[in-house]
SEDOPA-20336 format. One record per residue (C-alpha): residue in one letter; x, y, z. Coordinates in nm, 2 decimals, always signed. Layout:
BEGIN
(koldren A, (X, Y, Z))
...
This chain:
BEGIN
(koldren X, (-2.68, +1.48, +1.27))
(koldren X, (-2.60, +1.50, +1.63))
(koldren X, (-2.42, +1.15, +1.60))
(koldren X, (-2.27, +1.27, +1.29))
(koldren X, (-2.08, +1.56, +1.43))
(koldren X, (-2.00, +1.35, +1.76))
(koldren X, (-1.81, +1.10, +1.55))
(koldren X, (-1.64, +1.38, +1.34))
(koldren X, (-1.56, +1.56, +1.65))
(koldren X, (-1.42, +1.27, +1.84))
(koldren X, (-1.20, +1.14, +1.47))
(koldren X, (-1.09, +1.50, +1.50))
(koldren X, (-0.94, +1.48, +1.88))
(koldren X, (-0.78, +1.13, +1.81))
(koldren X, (-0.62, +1.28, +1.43))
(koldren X, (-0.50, +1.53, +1.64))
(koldren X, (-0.34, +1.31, +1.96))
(koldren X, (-0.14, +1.10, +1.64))
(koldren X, (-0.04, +1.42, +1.47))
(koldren X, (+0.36, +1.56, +1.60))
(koldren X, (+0.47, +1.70, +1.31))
(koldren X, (+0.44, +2.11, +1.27))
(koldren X, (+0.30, +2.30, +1.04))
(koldren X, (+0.12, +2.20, +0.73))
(koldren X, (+0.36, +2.33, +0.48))
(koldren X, (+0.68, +2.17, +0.59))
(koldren X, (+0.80, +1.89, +0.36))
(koldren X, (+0.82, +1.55, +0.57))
(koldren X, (+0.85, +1.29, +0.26))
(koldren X, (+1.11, +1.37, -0.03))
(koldren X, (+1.24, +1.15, -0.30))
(koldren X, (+1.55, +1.25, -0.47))
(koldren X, (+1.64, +1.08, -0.80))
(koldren X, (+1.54, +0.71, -0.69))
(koldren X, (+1.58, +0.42, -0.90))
(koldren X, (+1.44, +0.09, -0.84))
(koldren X, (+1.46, -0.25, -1.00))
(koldren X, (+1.25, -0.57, -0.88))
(koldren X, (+1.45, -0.81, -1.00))
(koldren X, (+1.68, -0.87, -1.33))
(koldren X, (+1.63, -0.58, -1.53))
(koldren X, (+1.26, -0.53, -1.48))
(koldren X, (+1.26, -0.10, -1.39))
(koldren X, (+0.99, +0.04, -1.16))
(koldren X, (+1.14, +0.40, -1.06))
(koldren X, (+1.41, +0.57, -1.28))
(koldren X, (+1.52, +0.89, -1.11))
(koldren X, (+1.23, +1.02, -0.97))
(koldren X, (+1.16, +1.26, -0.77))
(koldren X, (+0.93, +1.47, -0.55))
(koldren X, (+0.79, +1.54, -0.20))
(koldren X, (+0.49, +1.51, +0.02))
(koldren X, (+0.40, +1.79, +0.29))
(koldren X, (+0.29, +1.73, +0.61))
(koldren X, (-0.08, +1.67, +0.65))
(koldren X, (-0.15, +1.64, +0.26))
(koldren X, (-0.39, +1.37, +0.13))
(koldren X, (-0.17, +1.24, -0.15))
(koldren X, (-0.31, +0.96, -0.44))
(koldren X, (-0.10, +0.76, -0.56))
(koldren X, (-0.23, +0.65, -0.95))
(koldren X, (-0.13, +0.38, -1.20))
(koldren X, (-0.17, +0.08, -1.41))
(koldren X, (-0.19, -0.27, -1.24))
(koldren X, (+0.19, -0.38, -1.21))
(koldren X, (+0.34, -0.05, -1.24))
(koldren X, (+0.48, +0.00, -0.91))
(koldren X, (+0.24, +0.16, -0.68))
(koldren X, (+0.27, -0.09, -0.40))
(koldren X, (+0.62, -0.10, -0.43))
(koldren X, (+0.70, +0.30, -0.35))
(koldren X, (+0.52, +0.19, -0.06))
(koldren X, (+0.77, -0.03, +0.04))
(koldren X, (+1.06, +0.19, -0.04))
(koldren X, (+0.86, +0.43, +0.20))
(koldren X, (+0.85, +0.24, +0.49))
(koldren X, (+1.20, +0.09, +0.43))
(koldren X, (+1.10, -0.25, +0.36))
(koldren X, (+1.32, -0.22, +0.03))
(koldren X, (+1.62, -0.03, -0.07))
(koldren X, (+1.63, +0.20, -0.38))
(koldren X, (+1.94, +0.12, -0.59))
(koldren X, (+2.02, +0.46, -0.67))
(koldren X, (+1.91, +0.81, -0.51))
(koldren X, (+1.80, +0.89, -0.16))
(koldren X, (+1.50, +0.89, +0.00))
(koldren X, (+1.44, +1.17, +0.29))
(koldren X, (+1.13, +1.07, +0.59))
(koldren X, (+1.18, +1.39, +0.85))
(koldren X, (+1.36, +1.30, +1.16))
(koldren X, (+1.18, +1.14, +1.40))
(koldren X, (+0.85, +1.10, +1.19))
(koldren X, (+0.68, +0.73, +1.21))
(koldren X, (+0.52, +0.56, +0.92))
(koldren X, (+0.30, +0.26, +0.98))
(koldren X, (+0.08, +0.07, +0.64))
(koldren X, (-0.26, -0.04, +0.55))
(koldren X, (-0.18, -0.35, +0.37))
(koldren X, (-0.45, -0.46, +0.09))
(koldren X, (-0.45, -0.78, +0.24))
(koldren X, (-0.37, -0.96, +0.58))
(koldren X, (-0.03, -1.20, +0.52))
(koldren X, (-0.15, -1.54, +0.54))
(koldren X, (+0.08, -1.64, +0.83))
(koldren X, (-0.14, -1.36, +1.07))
(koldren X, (-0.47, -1.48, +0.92))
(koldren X, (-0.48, -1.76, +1.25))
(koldren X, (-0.39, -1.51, +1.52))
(koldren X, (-0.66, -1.38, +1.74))
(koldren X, (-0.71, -1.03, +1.72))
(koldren X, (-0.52, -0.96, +2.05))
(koldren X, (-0.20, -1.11, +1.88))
(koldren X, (-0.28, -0.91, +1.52))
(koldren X, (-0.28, -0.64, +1.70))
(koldren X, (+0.02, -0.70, +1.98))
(koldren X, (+0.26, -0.77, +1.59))
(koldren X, (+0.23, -0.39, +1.52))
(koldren X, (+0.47, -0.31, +1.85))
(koldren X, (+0.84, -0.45, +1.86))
(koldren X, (+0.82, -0.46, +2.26))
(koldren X, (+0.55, -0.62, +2.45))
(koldren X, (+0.27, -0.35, +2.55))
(koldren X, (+0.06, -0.44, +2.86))
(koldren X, (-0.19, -0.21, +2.83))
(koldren X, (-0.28, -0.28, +2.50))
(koldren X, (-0.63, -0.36, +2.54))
(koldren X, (-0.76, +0.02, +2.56))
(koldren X, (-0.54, +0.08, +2.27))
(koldren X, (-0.72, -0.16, +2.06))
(koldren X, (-1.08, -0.07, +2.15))
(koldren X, (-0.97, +0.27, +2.09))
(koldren X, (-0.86, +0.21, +1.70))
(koldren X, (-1.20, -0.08, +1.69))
(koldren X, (-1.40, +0.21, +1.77))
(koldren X, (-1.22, +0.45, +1.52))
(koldren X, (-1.26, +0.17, +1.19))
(koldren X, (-1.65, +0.10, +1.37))
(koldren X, (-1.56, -0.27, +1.39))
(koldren X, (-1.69, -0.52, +1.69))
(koldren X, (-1.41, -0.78, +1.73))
(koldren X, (-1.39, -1.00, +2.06))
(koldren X, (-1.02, -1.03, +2.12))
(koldren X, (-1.00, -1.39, +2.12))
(koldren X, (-1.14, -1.41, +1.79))
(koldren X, (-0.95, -1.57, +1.46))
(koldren X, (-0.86, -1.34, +1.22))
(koldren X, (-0.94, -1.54, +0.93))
(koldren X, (-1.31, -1.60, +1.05))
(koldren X, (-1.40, -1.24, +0.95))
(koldren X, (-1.53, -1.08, +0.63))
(koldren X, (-1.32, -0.94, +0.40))
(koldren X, (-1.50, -0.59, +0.47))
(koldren X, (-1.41, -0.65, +0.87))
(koldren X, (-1.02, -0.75, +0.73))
(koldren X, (-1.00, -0.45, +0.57))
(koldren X, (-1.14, -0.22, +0.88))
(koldren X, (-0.85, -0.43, +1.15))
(koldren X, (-0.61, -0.33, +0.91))
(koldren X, (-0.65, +0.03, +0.90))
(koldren X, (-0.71, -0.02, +1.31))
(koldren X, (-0.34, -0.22, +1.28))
(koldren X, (-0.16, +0.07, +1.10))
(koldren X, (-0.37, +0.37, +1.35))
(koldren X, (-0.26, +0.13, +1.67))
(koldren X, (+0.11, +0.25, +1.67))
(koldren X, (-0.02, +0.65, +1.60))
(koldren X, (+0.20, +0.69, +1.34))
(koldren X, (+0.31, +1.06, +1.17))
(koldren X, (+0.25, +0.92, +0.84))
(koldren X, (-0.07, +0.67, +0.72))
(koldren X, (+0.02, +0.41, +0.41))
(koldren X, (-0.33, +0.33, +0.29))
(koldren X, (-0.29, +0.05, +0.01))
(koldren X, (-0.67, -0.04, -0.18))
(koldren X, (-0.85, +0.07, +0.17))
(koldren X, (-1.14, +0.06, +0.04))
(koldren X, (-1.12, -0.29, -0.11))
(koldren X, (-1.41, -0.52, +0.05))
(koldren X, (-1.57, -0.22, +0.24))
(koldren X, (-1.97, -0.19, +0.22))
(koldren X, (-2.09, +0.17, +0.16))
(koldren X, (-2.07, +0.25, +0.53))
(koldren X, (-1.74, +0.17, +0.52))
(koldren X, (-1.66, +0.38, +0.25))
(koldren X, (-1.82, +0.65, +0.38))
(koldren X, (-1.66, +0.64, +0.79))
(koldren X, (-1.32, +0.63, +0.61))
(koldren X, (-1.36, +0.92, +0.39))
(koldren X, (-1.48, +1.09, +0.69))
(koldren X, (-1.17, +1.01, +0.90))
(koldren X, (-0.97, +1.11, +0.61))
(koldren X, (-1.14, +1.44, +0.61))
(koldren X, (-1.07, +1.53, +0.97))
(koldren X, (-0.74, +1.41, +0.95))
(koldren X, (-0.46, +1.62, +1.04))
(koldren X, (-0.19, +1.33, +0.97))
(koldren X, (-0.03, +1.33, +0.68))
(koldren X, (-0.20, +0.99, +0.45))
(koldren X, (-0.09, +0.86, +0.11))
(koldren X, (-0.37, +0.67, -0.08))
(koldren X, (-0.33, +0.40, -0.34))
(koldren X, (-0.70, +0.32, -0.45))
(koldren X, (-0.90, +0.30, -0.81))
(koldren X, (-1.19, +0.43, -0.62))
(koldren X, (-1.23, +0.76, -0.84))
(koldren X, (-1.57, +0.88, -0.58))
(koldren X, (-1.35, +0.84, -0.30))
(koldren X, (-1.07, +0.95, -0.40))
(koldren X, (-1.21, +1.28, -0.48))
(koldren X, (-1.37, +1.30, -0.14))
(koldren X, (-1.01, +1.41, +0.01))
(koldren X, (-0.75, +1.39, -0.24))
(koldren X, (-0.50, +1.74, -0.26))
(koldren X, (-0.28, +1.66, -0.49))
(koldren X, (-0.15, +1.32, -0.70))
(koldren X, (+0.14, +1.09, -0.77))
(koldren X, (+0.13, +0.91, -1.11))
(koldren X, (+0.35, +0.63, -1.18))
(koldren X, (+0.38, +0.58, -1.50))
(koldren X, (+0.40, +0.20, -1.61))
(koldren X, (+0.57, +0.31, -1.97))
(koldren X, (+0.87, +0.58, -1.84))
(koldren X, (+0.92, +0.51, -1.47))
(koldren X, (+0.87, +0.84, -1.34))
(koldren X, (+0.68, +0.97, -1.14))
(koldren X, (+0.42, +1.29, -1.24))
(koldren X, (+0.35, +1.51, -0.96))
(koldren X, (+0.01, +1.67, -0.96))
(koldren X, (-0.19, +1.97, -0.73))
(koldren X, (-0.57, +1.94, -0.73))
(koldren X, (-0.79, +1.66, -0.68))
(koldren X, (-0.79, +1.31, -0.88))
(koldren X, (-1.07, +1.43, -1.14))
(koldren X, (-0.87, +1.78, -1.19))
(koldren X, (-0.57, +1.53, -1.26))
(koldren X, (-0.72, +1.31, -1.46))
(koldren X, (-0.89, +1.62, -1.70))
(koldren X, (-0.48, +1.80, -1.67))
(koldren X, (-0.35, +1.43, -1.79))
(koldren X, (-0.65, +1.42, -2.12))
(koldren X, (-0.59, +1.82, -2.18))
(koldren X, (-0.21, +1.73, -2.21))
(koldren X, (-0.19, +1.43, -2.46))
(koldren X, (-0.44, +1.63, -2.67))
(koldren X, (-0.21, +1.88, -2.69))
(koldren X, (+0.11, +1.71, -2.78))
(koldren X, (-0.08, +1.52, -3.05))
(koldren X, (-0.20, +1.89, -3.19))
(koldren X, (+0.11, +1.99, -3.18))
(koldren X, (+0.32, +1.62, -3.33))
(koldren X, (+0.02, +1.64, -3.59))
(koldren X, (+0.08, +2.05, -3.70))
(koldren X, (+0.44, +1.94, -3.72))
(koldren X, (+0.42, +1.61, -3.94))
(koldren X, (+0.19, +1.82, -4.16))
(koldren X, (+0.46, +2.08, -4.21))
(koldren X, (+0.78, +1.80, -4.20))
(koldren X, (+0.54, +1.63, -4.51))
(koldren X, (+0.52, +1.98, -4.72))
(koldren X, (+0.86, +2.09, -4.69))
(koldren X, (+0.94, +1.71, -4.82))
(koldren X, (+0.76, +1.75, -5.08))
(koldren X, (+0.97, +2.07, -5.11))
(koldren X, (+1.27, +1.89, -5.08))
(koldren X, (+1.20, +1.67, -5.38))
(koldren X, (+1.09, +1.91, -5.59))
(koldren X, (+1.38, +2.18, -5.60))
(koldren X, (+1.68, +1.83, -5.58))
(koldren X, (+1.59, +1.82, -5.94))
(koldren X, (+1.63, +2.17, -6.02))
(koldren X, (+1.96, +2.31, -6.06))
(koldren X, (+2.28, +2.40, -5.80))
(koldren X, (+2.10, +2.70, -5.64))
(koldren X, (+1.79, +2.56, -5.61))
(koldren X, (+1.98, +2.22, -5.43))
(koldren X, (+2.13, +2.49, -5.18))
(koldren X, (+1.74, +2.56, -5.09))
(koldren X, (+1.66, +2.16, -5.03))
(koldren X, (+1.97, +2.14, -4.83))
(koldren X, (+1.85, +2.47, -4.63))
(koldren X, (+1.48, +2.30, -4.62))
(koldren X, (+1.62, +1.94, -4.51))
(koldren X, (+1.78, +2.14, -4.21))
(koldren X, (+1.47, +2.28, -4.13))
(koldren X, (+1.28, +1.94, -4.10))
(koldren X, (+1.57, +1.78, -3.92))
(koldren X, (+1.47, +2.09, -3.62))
(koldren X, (+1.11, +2.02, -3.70))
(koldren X, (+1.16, +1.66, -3.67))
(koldren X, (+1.36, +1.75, -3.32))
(koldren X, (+1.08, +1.95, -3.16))
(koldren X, (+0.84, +1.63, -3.17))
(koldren X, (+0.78, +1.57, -2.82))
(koldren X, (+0.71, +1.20, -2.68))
(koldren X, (+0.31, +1.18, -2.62))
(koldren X, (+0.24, +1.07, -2.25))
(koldren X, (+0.14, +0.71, -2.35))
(koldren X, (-0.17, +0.64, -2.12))
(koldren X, (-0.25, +0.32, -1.92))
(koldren X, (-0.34, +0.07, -2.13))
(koldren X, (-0.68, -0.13, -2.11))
(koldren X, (-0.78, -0.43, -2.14))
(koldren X, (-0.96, -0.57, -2.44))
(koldren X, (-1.32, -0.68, -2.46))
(koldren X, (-1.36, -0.99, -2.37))
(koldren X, (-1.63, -1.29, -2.35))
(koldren X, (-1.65, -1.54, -2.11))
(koldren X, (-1.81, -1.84, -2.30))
(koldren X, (-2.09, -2.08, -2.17))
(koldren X, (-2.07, -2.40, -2.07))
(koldren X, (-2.22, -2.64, -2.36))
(koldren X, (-2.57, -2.82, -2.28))
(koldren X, (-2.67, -2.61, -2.03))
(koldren X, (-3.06, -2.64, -1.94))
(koldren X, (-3.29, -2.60, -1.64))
(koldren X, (-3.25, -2.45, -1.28))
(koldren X, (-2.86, -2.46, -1.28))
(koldren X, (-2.88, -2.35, -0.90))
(koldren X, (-3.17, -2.34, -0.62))
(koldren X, (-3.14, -2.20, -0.30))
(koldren X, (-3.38, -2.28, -0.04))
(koldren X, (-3.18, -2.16, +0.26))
(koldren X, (-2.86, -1.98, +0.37))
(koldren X, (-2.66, -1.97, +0.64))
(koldren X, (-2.59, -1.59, +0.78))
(koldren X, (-2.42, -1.42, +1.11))
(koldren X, (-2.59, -1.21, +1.32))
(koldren X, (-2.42, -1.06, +1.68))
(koldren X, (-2.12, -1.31, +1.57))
(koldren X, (-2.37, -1.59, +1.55))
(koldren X, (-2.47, -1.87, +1.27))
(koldren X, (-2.83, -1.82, +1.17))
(koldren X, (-3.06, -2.00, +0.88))
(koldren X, (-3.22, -1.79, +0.67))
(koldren X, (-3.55, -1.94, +0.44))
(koldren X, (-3.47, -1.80, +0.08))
(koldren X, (-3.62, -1.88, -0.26))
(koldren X, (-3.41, -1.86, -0.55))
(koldren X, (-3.41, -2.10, -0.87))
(koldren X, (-3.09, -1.97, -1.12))
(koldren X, (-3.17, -2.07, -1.51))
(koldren X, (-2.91, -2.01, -1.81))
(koldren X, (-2.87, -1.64, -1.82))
(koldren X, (-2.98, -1.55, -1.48))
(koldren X, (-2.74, -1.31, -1.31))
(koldren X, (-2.85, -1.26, -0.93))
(koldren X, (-2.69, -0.98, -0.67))
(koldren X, (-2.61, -1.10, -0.36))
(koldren X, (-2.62, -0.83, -0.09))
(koldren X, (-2.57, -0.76, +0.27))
(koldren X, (-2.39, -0.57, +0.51))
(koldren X, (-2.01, -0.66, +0.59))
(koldren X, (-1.95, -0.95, +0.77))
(koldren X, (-2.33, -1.11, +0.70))
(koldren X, (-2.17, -1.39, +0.58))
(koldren X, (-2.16, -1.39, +0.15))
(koldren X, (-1.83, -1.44, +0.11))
(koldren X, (-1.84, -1.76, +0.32))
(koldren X, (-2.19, -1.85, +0.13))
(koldren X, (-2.00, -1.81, -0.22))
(koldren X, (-1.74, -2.06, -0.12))
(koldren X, (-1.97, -2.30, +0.05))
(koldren X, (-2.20, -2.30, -0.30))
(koldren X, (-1.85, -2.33, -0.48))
(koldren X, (-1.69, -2.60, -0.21))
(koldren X, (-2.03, -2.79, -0.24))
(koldren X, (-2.12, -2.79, +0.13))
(koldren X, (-2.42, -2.54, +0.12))
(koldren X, (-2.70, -2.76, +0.27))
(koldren X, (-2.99, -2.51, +0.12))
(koldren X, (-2.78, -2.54, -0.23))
(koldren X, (-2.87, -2.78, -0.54))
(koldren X, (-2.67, -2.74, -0.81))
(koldren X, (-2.75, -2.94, -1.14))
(koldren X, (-2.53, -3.26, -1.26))
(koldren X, (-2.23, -3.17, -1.47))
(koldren X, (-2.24, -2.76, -1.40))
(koldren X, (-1.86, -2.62, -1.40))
(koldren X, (-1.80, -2.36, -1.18))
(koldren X, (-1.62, -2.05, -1.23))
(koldren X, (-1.53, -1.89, -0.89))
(koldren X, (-1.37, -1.55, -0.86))
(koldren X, (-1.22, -1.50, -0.53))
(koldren X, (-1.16, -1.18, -0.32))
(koldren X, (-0.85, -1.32, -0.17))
(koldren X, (-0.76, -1.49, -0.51))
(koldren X, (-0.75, -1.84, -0.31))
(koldren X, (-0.85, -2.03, -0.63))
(koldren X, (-0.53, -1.94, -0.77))
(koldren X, (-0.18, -2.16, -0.75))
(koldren X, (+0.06, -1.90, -0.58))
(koldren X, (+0.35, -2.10, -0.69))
(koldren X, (+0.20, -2.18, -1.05))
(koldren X, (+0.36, -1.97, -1.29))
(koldren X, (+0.08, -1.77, -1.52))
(koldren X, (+0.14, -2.00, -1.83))
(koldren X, (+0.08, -2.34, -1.60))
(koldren X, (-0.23, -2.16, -1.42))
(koldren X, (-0.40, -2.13, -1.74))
(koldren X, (-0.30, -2.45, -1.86))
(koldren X, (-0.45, -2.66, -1.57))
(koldren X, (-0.79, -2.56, -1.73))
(koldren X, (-0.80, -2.65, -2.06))
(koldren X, (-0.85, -3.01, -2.11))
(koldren X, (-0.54, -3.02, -2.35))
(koldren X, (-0.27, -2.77, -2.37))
(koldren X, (-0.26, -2.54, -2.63))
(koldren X, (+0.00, -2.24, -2.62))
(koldren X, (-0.15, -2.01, -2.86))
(koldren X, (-0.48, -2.03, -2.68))
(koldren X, (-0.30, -1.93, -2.32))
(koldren X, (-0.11, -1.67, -2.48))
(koldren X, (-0.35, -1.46, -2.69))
(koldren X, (-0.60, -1.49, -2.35))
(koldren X, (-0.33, -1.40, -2.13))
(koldren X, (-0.23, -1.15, -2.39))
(koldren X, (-0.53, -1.01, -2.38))
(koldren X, (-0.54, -0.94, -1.99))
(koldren X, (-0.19, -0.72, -2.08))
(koldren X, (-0.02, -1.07, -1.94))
(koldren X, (+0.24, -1.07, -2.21))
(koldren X, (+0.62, -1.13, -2.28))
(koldren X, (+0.80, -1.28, -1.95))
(koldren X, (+0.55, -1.21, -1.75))
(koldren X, (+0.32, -1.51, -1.88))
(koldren X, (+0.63, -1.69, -1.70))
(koldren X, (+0.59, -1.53, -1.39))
(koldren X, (+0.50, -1.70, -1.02))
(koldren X, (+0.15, -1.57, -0.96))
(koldren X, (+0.27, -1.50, -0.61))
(koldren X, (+0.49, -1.24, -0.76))
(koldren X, (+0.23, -1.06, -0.96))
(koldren X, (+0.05, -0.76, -0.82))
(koldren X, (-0.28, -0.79, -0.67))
(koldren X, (-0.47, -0.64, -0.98))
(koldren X, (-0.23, -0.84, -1.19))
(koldren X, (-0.40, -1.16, -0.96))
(koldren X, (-0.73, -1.07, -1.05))
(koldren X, (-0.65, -1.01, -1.43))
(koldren X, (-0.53, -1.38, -1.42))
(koldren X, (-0.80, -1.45, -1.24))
(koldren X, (-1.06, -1.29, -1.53))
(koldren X, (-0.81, -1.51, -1.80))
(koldren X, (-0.88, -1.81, -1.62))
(koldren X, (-1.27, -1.81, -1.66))
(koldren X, (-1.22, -1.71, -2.01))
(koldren X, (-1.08, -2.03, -2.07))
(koldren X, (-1.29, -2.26, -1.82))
(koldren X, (-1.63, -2.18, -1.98))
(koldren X, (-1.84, -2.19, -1.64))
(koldren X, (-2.21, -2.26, -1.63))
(koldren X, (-2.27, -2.09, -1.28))
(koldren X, (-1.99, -1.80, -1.24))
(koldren X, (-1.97, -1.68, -0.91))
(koldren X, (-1.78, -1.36, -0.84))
(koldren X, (-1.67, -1.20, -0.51))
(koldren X, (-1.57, -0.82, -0.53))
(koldren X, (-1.43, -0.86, -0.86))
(koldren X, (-1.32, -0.47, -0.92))
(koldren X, (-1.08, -0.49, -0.63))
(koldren X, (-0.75, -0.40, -0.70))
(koldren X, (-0.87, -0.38, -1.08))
(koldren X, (-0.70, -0.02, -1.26))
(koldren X, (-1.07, +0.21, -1.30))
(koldren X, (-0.96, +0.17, -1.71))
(koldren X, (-1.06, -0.21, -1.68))
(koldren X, (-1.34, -0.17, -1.47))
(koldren X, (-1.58, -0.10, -1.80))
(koldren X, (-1.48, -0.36, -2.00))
(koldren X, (-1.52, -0.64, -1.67))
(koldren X, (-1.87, -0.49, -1.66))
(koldren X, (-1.93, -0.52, -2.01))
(koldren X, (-1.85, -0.90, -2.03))
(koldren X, (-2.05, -0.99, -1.73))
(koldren X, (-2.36, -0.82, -1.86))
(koldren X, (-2.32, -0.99, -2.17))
(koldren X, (-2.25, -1.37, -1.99))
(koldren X, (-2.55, -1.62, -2.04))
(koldren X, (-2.50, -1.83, -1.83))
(koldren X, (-2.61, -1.83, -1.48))
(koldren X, (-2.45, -1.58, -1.20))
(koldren X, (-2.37, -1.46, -0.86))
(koldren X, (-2.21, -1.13, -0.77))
(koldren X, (-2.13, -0.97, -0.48))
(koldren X, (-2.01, -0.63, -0.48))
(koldren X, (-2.01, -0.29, -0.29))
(koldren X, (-1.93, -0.08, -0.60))
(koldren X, (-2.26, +0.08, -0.71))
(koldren X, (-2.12, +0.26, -0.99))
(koldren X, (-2.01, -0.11, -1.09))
(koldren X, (-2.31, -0.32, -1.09))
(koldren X, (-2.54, -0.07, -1.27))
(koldren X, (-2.40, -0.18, -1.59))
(koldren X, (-2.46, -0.55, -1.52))
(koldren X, (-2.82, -0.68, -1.62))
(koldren X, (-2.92, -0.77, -1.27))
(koldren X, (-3.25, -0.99, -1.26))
(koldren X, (-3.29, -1.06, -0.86))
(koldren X, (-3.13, -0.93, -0.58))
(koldren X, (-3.10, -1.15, -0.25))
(koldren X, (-3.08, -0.91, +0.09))
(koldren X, (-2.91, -1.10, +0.36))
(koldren X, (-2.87, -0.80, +0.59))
């Protein structure tokens, strides 16, 4: 406990040294009547508006594609609204927690990731950066490549990037993608003793919850944006409690619109006086008809989905006799014994930075020297990083390089089913958002029909309404697995027959 309280205490002091705004209750972020369009006519804000006080721990919610990442972006003035103005209080800095580190940093060392975040040279930068490594509890020699750590470490040097240049306001986008459940946990602490103002995008509902005052819904259907006080489960039981009651109250009214039609038809045939009623009664339905009110439409979800075997499969698909692991930043063999059949689903764990993300793409690449996999096994791979996929393949051609012939209604009643529909299907899978990636991603093993499916974090960036229905299909594949995930709540609805430990 002792430890505890020294780390709380010491996250305190350095919240406090980044913090220069005062008082808690002035407004520092305010968004007044902002429209944004990415592209030709494609609408992600239409007049919104609202503000952010200082020190508040804000959400940001929303379905996959609706935006989120984006208001980020107009935020730190990467992009331009077309209409409306957007108000940061004098002086205030804002520096961002990416979801993921741009590919042309991924071969810096970590001095240079770090010396990026300044626009002037800064020679004393080396205290400075083992101050924010010691902050995200991450051991990173400074000549080391960026690209050779986990995704878990990734995602710790770039919350140490954004902390570095001790901004006013902290951008956190997916932070907890990747993270193990210490990371999780040292995060929602920092959070916590925070006095800096932070703005969350996540789908982690448990964490979320953790810190969260109040919440910003984009929705993907109006373009607005819903401003909410309380935490993200008092939102999401204000958001249910509302569409119940508009439906009550469209249903009461359709009920009485239907009698007083009924009404209508009745007394037309009757004679003049009794037509001077149905004209009096049509009026009334026409008010009736105006005091409807348009039901929030909620996120939509997925559909269930199957992910279909490979034919003849038979036999140990996969055996592993050793794996590779790191240990104090060094290689190390490790004697396993695992034999994966048809219908054998095996958890892969370890702490961040053991080394399973590199072990999934070596059994995938082929190069695994404790790996046999059987002749003539497809593979489906599921990548954190979403590596597998052709950033400059549209969606349409991306799902057409796996079928052995093309066929259109096939492509487009999967990608349908992801909620990849309309122009989108033609869209550059570089310009998708990162849950829109990894619903591509879920279309394409639909359609390869894998033997051995190997996933890696698959619920990042995925909206929390999809997460059910992924879990579902997975439980229900038979052919033979690999997961690897940090999401508890996740993998106890997958049948789970062996667990490997690296750590």
């Amino acid at each position: 406990m002792g430890k505890f309280f020294a780390t709380v205490s010491f996250l305190c002091s350095f919240c406090y040294a980044l913090t220069t705004m005062a008082g808690n209750n002035d407004v520092i972020i305010r968004f007044e009547e902002v429209s944004f369009e990415h592209g030709h006519n494609k609408p992600i804000l239409k007049e919104v508006s609202f503000s952010v006080r200082t020190g508040s721990k804000v959400t940001v919610m929303g379905q996959n594609g609706a935006g989120k990442s984006t208001l980020f972006s107009l935020l730190t003035g990467e992009r331009k609204p077309d209409d409306g103005k957007i108000h940061v209080t004098r002086g205030a800095s804002i520096a961002i927690a990416r979801q993921v580190i741009p590919r042309d940093e991924l071969e810096l060392t970590v001095r240079a990731f770090f010396e990026c975040r300044f626009k002037e040279k800064v020679y004393d930068i080396e205290p400075k950066i083992a101050k924010v490594l010691e902050v995200v509890h991450l051991n990173a020699p400074l000549d080391r490549i960026v690209r050779s750590f986990s995704g878990g470490q990734q995602a710790r040097l770039l919350l140490a990037a954004a902390l570095i240049a001790e901004p006013d306001i902290l951008l956190l986008d997916e932070p907890t993608n990747n993270l193990d459940k210490a990371g999780i946990q040292h995060l929602t602490e920092f959070l916590i003793a925070s006095q800096k103002t932070c703005i969350v995008i996540s789908h982690d509902a448990d964490f979320l919850n953790a810190f969260t005052d109040g919440v910003l819904y984009l929705d993907i259907h109006t373009h607005v944006v819903e401003q909410y006080a309380g935490n993200y489960f008092d939102v999401l039981r204000d958001i249910t409690a509302r569409v119940e009651r508009e439906n009550r109250k469209n249903a009461q009214l359709a009920k009485s619109i239907q009698e007083n039609k009924d009404k209508v038809n009745f007394f037309a045939q009757k004679g003049s006086k009794m037509r001077l009623v149905a004209k009096r009664m049509r009026d009334k339905i026409e008010e009736m008809e105006e005091e409807k009110v348009d039901v929030r439409r909620e996120d939509k979800t997925i559909r269930p989905f199957v992910i279909p075997v490979q034919d003849g499969l038979g036999g140990d698909v996969l055996t592993l006799s050793s794996v590779r692991i790191i240990h104090d930043h060094k290689p190390k063999n490790k004697s396993v014994k695992v034999a994966l059949r048809k219908n054998k689903h095996l958890l892969l764990a370890g702490p961040n930075g053991i080394g399973k993300s590199t072990l999934l793409e070596s059994i995938a690449r082929g190069t695994c020297e404790g790996a046999t996999l059987a002749k003539g096994v497809t593979i489906g791979y599921y990548r954190q990083d979403f590596s597998t996929l052709n950033f400059d393949h549209t969606v349409y051609d991306e799902l057409k390089a796996v079928l052995p012939r093309e066929d259109e209604e096939k492509i487009r009643s999967t990608a349908a089913s992801f909620l990849i529909s309309g122009a989108l299907i033609y869209t550059k899978i570089g310009n998708l958002s990162e849950g829109q990636k990894g619903l591509v991603a879920f279309a394409r093993l639909v359609l390869e029909r894998p033997g051995l499916l190997i996933l890696d974090e698959p619920t990042n960036h995925i909206n929390f309404r999809h997460i059910p229905v992924i879990a579902k299909a997975l439980d229900q594949y038979e052919g033979a697995m690999i997961l690897v995930s940090h999401v508890p709540d996740f993998v106890k609805h997958i049948r789970i027959d062996e667990t490997l430990e690296l750590g």
